[in-house]
C-alpha positions as CSV (number, residue, x, y, z in Angstrom):
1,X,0.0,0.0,0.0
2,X,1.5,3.6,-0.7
3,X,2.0,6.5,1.2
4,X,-1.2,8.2,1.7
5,X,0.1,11.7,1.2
6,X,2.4,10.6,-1.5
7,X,-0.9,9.5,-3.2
8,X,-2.6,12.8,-2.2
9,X,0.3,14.8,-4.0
10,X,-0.2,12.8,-6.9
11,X,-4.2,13.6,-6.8
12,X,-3.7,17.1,-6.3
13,X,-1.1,17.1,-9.4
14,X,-3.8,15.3,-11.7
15,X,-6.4,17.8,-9.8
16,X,-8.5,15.0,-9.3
17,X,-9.9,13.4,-5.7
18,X,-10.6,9.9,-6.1
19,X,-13.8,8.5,-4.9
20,X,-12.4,4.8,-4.9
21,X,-8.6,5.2,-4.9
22,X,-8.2,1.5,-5.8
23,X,-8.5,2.7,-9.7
24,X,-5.6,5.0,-9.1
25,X,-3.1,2.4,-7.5
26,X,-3.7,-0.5,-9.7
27,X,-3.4,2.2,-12.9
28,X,0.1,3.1,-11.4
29,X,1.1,-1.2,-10.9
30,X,3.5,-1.6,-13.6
31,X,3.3,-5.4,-14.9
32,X,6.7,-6.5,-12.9
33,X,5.1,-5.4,-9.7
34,X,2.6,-8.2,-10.2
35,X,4.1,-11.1,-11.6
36,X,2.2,-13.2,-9.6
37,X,-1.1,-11.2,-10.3
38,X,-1.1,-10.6,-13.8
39,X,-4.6,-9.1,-13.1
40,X,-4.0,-7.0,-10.6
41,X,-1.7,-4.3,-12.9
42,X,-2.2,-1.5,-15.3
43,X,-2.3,-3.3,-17.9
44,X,-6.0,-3.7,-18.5
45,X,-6.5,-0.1,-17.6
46,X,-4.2,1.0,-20.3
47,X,-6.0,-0.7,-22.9
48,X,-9.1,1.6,-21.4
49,X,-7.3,4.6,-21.4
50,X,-5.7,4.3,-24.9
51,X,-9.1,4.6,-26.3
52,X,-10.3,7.4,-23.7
53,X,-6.9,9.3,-25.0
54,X,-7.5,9.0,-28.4
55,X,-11.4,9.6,-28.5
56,X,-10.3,13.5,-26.5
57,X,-7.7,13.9,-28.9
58,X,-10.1,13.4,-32.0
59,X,-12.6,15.5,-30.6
60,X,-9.9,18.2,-29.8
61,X,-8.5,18.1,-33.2
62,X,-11.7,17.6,-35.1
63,X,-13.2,20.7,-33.2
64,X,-10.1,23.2,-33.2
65,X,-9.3,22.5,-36.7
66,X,-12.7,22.3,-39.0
67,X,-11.4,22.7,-42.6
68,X,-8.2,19.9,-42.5
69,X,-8.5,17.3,-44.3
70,X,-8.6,13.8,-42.5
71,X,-5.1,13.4,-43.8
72,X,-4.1,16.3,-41.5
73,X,-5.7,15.3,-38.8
74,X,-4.4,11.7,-39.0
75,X,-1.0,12.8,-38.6
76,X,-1.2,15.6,-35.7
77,X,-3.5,12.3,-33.6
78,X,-0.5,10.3,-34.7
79,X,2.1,12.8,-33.2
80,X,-0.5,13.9,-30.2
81,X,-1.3,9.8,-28.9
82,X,2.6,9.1,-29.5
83,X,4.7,7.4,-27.2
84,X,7.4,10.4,-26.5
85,X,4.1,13.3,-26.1
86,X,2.4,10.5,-23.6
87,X,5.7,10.1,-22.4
88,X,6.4,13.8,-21.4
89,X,2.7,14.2,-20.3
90,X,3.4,11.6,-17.4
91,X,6.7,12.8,-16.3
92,X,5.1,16.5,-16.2
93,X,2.6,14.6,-13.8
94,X,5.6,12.8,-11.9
95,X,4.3,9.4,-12.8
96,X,8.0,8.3,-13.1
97,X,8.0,8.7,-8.9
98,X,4.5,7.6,-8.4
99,X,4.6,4.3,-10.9
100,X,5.3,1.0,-8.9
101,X,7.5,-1.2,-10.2
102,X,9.7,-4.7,-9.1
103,X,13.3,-3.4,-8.0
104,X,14.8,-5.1,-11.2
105,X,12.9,-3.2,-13.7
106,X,13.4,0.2,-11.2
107,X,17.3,-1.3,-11.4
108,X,17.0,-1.0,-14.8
109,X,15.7,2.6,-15.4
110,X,12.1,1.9,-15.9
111,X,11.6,5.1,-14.3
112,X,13.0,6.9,-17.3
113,X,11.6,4.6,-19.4
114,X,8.9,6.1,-22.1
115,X,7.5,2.8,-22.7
116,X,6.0,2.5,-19.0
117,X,5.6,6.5,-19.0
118,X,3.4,6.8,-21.7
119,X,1.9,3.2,-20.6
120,X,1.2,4.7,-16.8
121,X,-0.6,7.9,-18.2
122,X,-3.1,6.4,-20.3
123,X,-3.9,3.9,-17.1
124,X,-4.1,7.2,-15.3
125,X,-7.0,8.6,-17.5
126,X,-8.8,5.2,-17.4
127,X,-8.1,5.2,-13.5
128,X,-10.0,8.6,-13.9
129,X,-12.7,8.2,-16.6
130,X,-13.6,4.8,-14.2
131,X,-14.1,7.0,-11.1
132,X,-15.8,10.4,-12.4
133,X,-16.2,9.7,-15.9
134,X,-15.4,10.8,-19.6
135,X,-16.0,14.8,-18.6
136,X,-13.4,14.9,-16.0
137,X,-11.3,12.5,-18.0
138,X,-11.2,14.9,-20.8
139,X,-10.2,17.6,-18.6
140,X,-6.9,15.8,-18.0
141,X,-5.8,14.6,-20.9
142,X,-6.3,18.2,-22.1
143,X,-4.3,19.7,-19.5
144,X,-1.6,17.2,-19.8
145,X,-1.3,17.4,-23.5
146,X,-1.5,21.4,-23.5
147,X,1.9,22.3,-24.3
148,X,2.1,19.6,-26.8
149,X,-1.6,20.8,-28.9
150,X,-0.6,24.5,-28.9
151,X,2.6,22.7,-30.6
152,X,0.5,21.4,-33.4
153,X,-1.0,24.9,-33.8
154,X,2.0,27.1,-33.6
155,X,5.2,25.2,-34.3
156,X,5.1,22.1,-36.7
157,X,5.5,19.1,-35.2
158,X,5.6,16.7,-38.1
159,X,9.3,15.4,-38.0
160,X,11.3,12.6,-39.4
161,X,13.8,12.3,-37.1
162,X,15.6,9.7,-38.8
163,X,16.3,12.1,-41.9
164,X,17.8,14.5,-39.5
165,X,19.8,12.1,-37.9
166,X,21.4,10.8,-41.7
167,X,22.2,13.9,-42.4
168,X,23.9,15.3,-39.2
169,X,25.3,11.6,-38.9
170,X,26.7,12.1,-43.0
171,X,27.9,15.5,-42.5
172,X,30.3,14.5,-39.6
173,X,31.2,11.3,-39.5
174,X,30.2,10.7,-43.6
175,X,28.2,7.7,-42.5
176,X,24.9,6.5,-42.3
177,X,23.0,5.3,-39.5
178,X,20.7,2.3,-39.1
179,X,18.6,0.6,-36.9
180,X,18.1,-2.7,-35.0
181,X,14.8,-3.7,-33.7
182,X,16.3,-5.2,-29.9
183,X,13.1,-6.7,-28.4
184,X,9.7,-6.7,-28.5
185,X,7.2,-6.8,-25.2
186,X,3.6,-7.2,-24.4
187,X,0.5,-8.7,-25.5
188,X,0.3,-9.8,-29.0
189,X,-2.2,-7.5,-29.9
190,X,-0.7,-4.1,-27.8
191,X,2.9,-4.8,-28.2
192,X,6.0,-2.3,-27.5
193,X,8.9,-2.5,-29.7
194,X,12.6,-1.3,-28.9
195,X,15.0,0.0,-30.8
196,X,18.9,1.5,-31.7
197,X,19.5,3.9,-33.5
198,X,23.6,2.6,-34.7
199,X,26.8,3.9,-36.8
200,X,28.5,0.9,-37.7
201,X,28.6,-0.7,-34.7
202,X,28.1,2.1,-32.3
203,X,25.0,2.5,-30.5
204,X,24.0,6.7,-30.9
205,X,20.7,6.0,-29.3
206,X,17.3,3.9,-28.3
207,X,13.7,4.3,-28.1
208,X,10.4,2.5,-27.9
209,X,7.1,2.2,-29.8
210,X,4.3,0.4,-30.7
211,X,5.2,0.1,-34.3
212,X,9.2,-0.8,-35.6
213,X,8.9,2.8,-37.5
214,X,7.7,4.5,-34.1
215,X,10.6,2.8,-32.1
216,X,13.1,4.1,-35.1
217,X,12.2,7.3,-34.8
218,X,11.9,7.3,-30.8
219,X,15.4,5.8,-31.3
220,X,16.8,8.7,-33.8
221,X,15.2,11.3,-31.6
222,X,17.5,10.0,-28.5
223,X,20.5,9.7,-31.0
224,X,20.1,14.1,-31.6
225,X,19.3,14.8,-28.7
226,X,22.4,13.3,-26.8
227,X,24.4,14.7,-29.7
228,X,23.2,18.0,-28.9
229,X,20.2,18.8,-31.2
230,X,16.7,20.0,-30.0
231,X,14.5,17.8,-31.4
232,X,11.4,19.9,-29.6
233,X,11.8,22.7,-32.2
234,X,11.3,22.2,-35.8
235,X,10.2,24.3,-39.2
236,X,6.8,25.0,-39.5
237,X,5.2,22.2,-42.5
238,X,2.5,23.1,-45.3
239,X,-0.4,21.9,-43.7
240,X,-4.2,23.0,-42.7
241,X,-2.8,22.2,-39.2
């Protein structure tokens, strides 16, 4: 059982007051905390929430934006619903010090890890849509994903990482980078792939996703960013969006 006034920081971060506060502490039970109870963690909750994320993101995006084509808004829900903006979203919550997890995957990083980040948020809005329903659901996932919407509207967020990476990657070291799919986790029908980004035999990176081309391009975005680029800024793209 967890600190009660660790989980009433966490509450008033997600300004939410759970009526049943079992919701909110099997959404933050990472898988390895309950080996024994497969049941018991966030896994089923994640499910819930992916669709509760994506339905407030459609209706965001089909509201704010009325003449873009569905193209358009197909790719600002794909960049939106994606594992690094679900990622950041949960680590603005400070689900990386609320999420429970065995001591070998905390060992092993999980903390950091965007994978169970992004996973532990969208349990987060099922643990909420469960408890006070869709209204005050929304009302999170809006806050959470604020700084990442008014990206879509102001900045251009439509980036192929792995472009950018080849050609910094062939400018300096006159190389090009490619990737290895490392593992692959989860349920056959909701897995998480893992990825390196590598020159030659050099890893420059790694990331996660729930597609091989999602993982890539997590994996490229790590590779610039440790080699000093900012990947949260990019030239504005021709689009309705």
């Amino acid at each position: 059982m967890r600190d009660s006034a660790e989980l009433a920081a966490l509450q008033e971060r997600l300004q939410v007051t759970f009526r049943d506060e079992t919701h909110l502490l099997r959404a933050l039970r990472h898988r390895s905390a309950a080996l024994e109870l497969p049941r018991e963690s966030n896994e089923r909750m994640e499910f819930l929430g992916d669709s509760v994320v994506g339905m407030v993101i459609c209706d965001y995006l089909f509201t704010q934006f009325p003449q873009a084509s569905e193209g358009d808004l197909a790719k600002a829900k794909a960049y939106l619903a994606s594992e690094p903006t679900l990622a950041e979203a949960g680590m603005s919550l400070g689900l990386d010090r609320a999420v429970e997890l065995s001591f070998s995957e905390e060992s092993a990083g999980g903390r950091q890890r965007r994978s169970i980040l992004a996973d532990t948020f969208e349990a987060i809005v099922a643990a909420v849509y469960l408890d006070q329903g869709f209204r005050a659901a929304r009302k999170l996932v809006r806050s959470a994903l604020r700084d990442a919407m008014k990206r879509v509207t102001t900045e251009g967020y439509q980036r192929d990482f792995k472009s950018l990476l080849q050609e910094k990657a062939q400018a300096q070291n006159r190389k090009t980078p490619h990737y290895k799919i490392t593992d692959a986790t989860g349920a056959d029908h909701d897995k998480t792939f893992h990825a390196l980004a590598m020159l030659g035999t050099k890893p420059l990176g790694e990331g996660s996703g729930k597609s091989k081309k999602e993982a890539e391009q997590a994996a490229a975005r790590n590779a610039l960013e440790k080699m000093g680029s900012k990947t949260k800024q990019a030239a504005p793209v021709e689009s309705e969006i």
